[in-house]
VODRENLO-880331 format. One record per residue (C-alpha): residue in one letter; x, y, z. Coordinates in steps of 0.1 Angstrom, whole numbers, padded with zeros to 4 digits, always signed. Example, Ala and Ser with C-alpha at 12.3 -4.5 7.8 and 13.67 -1.06 7.14 Angstrom:
A+0123-0045+0078 S+0137-0011+0071 
This chain:
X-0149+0280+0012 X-0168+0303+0037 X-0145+0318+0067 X-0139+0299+0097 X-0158+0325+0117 X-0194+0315+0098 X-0187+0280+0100 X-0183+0280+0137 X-0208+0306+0142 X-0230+0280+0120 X-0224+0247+0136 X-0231+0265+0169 X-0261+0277+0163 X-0273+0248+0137 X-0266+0226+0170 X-0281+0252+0194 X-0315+0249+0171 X-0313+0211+0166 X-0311+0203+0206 X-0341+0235+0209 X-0362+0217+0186 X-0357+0181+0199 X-0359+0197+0238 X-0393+0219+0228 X-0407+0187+0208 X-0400+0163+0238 X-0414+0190+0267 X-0446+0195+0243 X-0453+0158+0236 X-0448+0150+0277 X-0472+0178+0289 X-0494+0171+0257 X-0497+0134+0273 X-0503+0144+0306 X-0528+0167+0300 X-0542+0147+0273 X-0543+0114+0303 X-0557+0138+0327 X-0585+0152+0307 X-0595+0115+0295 X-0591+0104+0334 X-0621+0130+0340 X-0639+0118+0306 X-0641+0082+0319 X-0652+0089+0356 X-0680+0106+0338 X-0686+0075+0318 X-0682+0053+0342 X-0709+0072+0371 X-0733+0072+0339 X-0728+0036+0332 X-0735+0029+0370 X-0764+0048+0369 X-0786+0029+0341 X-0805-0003+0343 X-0826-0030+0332 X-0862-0029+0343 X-0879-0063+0324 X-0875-0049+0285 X-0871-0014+0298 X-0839+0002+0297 X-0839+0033+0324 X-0813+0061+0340 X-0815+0077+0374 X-0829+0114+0371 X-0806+0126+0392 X-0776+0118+0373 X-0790+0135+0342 X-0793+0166+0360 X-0757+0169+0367 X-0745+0200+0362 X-0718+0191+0338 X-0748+0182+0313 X-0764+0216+0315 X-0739+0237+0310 X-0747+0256+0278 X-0709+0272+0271 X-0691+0244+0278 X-0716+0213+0276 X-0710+0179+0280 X-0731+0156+0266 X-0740+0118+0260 X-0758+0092+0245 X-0771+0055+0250 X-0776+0028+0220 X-0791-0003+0226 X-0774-0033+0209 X-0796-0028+0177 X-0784+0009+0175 X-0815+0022+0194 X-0813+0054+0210 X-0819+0044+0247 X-0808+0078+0260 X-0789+0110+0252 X-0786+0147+0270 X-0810+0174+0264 X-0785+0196+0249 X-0779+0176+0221 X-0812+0182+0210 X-0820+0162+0176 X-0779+0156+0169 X-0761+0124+0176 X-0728+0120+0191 X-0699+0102+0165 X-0703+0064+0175 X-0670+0046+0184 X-0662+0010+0175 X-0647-0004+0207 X-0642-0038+0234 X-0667-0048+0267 X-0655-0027+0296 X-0625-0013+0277 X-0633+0024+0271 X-0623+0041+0236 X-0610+0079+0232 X-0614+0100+0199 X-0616+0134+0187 X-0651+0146+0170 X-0667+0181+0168 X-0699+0195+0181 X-0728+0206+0161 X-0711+0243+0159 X-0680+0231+0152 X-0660+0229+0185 X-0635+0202+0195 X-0644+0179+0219 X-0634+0150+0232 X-0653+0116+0231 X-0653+0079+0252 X-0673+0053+0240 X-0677+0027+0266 X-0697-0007+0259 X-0710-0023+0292 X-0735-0047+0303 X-0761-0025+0329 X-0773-0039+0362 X-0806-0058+0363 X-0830-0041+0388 X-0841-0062+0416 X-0815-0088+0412 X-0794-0103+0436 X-0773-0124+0420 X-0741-0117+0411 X-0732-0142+0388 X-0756-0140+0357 X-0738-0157+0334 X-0720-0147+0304 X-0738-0114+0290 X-0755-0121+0257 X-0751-0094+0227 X-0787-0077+0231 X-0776-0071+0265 X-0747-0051+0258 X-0752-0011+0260 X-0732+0017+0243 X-0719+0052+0260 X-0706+0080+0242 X-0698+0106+0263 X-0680+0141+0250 X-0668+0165+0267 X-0655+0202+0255 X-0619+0201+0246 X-0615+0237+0240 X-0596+0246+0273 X-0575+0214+0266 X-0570+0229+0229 X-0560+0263+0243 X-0539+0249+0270 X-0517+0233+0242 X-0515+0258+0221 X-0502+0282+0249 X-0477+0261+0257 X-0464+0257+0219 X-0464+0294+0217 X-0446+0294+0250 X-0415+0272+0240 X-0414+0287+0201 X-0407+0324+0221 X-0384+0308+0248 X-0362+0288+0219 X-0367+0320+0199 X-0353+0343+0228 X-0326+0314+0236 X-0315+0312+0199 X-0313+0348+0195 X-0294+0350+0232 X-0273+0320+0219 X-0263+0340+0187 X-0249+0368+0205 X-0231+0349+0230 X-0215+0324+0201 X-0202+0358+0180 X-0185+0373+0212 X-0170+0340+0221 X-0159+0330+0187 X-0144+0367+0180 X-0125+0360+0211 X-0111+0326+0200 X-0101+0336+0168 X-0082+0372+0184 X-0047+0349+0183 X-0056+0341+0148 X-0056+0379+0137 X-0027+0386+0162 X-0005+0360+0143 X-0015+0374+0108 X-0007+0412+0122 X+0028+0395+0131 X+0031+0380+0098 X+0025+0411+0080 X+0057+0433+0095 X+0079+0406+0084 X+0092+0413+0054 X+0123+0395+0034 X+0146+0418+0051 X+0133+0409+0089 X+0129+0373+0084 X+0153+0370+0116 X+0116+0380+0130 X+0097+0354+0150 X+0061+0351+0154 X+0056+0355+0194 X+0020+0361+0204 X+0016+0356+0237 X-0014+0339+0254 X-0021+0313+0222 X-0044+0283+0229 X-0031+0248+0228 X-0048+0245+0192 X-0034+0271+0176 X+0004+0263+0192 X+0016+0240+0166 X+0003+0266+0136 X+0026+0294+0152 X+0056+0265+0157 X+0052+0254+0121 X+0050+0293+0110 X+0083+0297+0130 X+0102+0265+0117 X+0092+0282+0077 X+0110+0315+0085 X+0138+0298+0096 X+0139+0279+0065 X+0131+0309+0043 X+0160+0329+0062 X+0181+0297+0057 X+0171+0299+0016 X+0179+0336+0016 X+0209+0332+0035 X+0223+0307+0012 X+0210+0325-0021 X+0230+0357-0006 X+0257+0333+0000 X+0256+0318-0036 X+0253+0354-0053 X+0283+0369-0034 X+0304+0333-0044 X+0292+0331-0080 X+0303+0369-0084 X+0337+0363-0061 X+0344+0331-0086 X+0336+0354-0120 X+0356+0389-0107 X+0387+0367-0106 X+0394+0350-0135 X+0377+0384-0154 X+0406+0405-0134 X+0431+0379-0144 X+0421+0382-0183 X+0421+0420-0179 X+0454+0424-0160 X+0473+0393-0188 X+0453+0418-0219 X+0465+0447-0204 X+0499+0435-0197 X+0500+0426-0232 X+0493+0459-0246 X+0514+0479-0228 X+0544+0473-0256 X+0547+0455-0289 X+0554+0419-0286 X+0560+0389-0308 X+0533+0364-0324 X+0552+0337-0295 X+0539+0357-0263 X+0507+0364-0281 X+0501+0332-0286 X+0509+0324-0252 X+0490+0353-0239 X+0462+0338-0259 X+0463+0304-0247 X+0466+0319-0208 X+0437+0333-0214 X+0417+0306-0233 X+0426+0282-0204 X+0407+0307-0179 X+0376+0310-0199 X+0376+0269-0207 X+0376+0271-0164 X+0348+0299-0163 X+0329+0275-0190 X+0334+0247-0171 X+0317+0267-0137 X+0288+0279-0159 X+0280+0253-0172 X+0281+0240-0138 X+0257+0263-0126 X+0232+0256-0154 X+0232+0220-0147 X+0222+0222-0112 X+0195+0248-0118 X+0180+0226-0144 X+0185+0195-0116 X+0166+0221-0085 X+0139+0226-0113 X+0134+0192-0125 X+0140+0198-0162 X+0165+0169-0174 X+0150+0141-0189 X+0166+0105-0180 X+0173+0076-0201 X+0176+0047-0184 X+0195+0019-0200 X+0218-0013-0184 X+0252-0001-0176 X+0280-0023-0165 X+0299+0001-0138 X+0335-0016-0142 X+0331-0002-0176 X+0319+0036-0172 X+0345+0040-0146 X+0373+0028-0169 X+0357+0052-0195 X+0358+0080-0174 X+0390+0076-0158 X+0405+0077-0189 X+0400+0112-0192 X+0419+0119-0163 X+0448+0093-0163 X+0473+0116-0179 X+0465+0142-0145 X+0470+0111-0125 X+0499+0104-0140 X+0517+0139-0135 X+0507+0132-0098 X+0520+0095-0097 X+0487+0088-0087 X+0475+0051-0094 X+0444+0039-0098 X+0427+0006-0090 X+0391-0003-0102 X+0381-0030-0079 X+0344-0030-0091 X+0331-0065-0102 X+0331-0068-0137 X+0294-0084-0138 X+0282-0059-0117 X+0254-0033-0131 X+0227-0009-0126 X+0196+0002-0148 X+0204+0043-0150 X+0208+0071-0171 X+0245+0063-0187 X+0255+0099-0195 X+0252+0117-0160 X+0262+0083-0144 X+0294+0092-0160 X+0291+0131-0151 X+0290+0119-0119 X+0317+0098-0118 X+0341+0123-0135 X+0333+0144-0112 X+0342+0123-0081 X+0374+0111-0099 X+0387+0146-0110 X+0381+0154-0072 X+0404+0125-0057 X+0428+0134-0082 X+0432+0172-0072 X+0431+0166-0036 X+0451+0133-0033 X+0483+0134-0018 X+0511+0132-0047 X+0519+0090-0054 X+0488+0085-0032 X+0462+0059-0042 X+0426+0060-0057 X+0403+0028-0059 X+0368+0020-0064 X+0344-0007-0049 X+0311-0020-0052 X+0289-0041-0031 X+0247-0053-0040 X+0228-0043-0009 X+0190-0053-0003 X+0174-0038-0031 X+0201-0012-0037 X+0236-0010-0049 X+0268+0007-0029 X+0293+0020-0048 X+0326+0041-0032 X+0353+0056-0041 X+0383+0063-0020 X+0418+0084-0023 X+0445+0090-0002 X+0455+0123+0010 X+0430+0135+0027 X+0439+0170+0049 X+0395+0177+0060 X+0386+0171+0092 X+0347+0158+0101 X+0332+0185+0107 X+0340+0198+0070 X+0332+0164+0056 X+0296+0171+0062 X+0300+0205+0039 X+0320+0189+0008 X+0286+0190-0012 X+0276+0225-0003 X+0284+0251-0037 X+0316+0267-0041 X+0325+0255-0004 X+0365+0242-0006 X+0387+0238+0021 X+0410+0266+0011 X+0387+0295+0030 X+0413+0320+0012 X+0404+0303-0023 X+0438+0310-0034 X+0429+0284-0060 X+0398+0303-0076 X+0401+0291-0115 X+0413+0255-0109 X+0384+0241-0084 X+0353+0261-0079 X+0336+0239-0056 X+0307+0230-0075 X+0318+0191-0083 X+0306+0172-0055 X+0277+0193-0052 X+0267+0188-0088 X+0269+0146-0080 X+0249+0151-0048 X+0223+0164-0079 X+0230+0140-0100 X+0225+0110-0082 X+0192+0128-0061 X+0176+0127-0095 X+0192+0093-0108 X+0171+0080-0076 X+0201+0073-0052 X+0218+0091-0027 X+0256+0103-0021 X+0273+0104+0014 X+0312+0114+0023 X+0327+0101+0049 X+0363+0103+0065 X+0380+0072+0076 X+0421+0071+0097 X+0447+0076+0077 X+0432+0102+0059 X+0412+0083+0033 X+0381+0103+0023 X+0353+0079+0006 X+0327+0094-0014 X+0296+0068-0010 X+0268+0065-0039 X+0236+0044-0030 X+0221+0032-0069 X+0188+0018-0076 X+0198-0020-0080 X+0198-0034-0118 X+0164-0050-0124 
């Protein structure tokens, strides 16, 4: 695509030369039409004082003398000459210039006079009237003759040199191809400077954008005097490095909690290994030294493979296998899993879910999901609180929610429950058993499933996490 300074600068001056041409065009063919009725005004007085001067004597057919010797009929450089036919193409008359050459006849109507162009016996434009009219009838008085009969009807043809019309014409189209040369040329100049000049803020707000680097993105683009046009570019520009120093921000943020989350259960296999080694023990505490150990990696497992899941959900690369479930089911299924926690807790669980009631999903991280909200409400319910799940169909859509007791969050951290390796502890004095990553990971999982998943916070301290499914088909 060419740059948007040659595509202004060639609209402007393709629309500079359109209006030029269509102006000069319109000037030429109005003072063309003037001069062209002017010049054919003089033509027919000429006709008209020669067809006054001829008339009918019996059969004879005569001028006045004195009319033949205007002067416009004797001058040899710009001559204008004539010619009389009789009905039967006779010559009656013609000037003395023309010598033994005939003027071009015209084809025309009684009284009604007829312009064309015709050239002389050298070659020179001229301009021609051809006028048929009845003549007068010498010695007669009355007026009223009659209608005129055919044999009385005469022919003119009178021409007149059109070379200073010619040149006059041609001057003037000379004329306006300069002036819309000189204006175009003028026009061209004027359209670069003023162009250059609109597009300054442009190459001000690139300059800006080139010193901000990913280590300045606090940087905001600030050129002063911007037109109106170009305001919501440089507002847009703005909004995306706030967003970008929002990414960075949180990918700092995730690097410094990913390596915070791996140093201490690392430092806690290191310190139990070197514990261990300090003196010769029994197979017992080995084992158990073992088995401490094992536990923490199962937990570092469990956050990597975490991790992994939700980079392959930001890049789109699980595939989905949609199939009818019947929820009352899956969320037996997967509380199963977890009942024996529950239990230690005297936690109870009550699945108030409609036992008709299903969905048209992806089965395996429906359940993922659902572990995941379940093994939440079971860490952070109060102990012999109360877990319980409903479902409702909605228009088009189905609500599904999940609530335990025990809740100790206040709003404004309900709204960050599904940000990573955010928990309540700020201390994270429980780094190994909760990393943060499970309501996240369902905010994911149920993005991509096609729904969406809310938290909310209700008296009493009952937190509800709220899934909206695609409705069963």
């Amino acid at each position: 695509m060419r740059s948007l300074r040659t595509r202004l600068l060639t609209g402007i001056i393709g629309g500079i030369i359109l209006l030029l041409t269509i102006f000069s065009l319109l000037i030429y063919v109005v003072i063309r039409s003037a001069l062209v009725e002017q010049f054919d005004t003089t033509l027919a007085s000429i006709a008209q004082v020669l067809a006054g001067s001829v008339e009918i004597d019996g059969n004879e057919v005569e001028m006045e003398f004195g009319v033949q010797q205007m002067p416009e009929f004797q001058n040899t450089e710009h001559p204008t000459h004539y010619q009389l036919w009789k009905a039967d193409g006779t010559v009656v008359a013609k000037s003395p210039l023309l010598g033994t050459h005939d003027l071009f006849r015209l084809e025309g109507i009684l009284d009604e006079p007829v312009f064309g162009n015709s050239q002389d016996n050298n070659g020179k434009p001229q301009r021609v009237v051809c006028l048929n009219f009845v003549p007068r009838i010498a010695d007669n008085d009355n007026e009223d003759d009659g209608q005129p009969t055919n044999e009385q009807v005469l022919t003119l043809v009178v021409a007149l040199d059109a070379g200073d019309l010619l040149g006059q014409l041609h001057f003037l189209r000379g004329l306006l191809l300069i002036a819309s040369a000189a204006i175009i040329t003028l026009s061209f100049l004027i359209a670069v400077v003023v162009v250059r000049k609109g597009l300054r803020p442009l190459n001000f707000i690139a300059a800006e954008i080139e010193t901000i680097s990913a280590d300045s993105l606090t940087s905001r683009i600030g050129a002063e005097q911007v037109p109106t046009e170009v305001v919501p570019i440089k507002n847009r520009l703005n909004e995306l490095l706030s967003r970008l120093q929002a990414s960075f921000g949180r990918e700092r943020q995730f690097n410094a909690d990913v390596a915070h989350e791996l140093r201490t259960p690392l430092a806690g296999i290191r310190s139990t290994i070197e514990v261990t080694l300090r003196r010769h023990r029994d197979n017992d505490e080995y084992k158990r030294v073992l088995s401490d150990c094992q536990a923490i990696v199962e937990n570092m497992q469990t956050m990597v493979n975490s991790l992994l899941m939700l980079t392959r959900l930001d890049s789109q690369q699980i595939g989905l296998k949609t199939e009818q479930i019947r929820l009352a089911e899956l969320m037996n299924s997967c509380w199963r899993s977890l009942c024996n926690k529950a239990h230690e807790r005297k936690i109870v669980f009550d699945n108030r879910i409609p036992v008709e009631m299903s969905c048209q999903s992806d089965s395996e991280h429906l359940c993922m999901v659902f572990m995941n909200i379940m093994d939440n409400a079971v860490e952070y319910a109060d102990k012999g609180g109360k877990i319980w799940a409903t479902a409702r169909q909605t228009d088009g859509s189905l609500e599904l929610a999940v609530s335990n007791t025990g809740c100790q969050l206040t709003k404004e951290q309900i709204s960050q429950v599904f940000d990573c390796f955010w928990r309540s502890d700020s201390s994270r004095s429980d780094t190994g058993n909760h990393c943060g990553l499970g309501l996240a990971l369902v905010q994911r999982l149920v993005t991509v499933l096609g729904g969406n998943a809310e938290a909310e916070l209700e008296p009493d301290g009952i937190f509800i996490v709220k899934l909206i499914l695609p409705s069963s088909r």
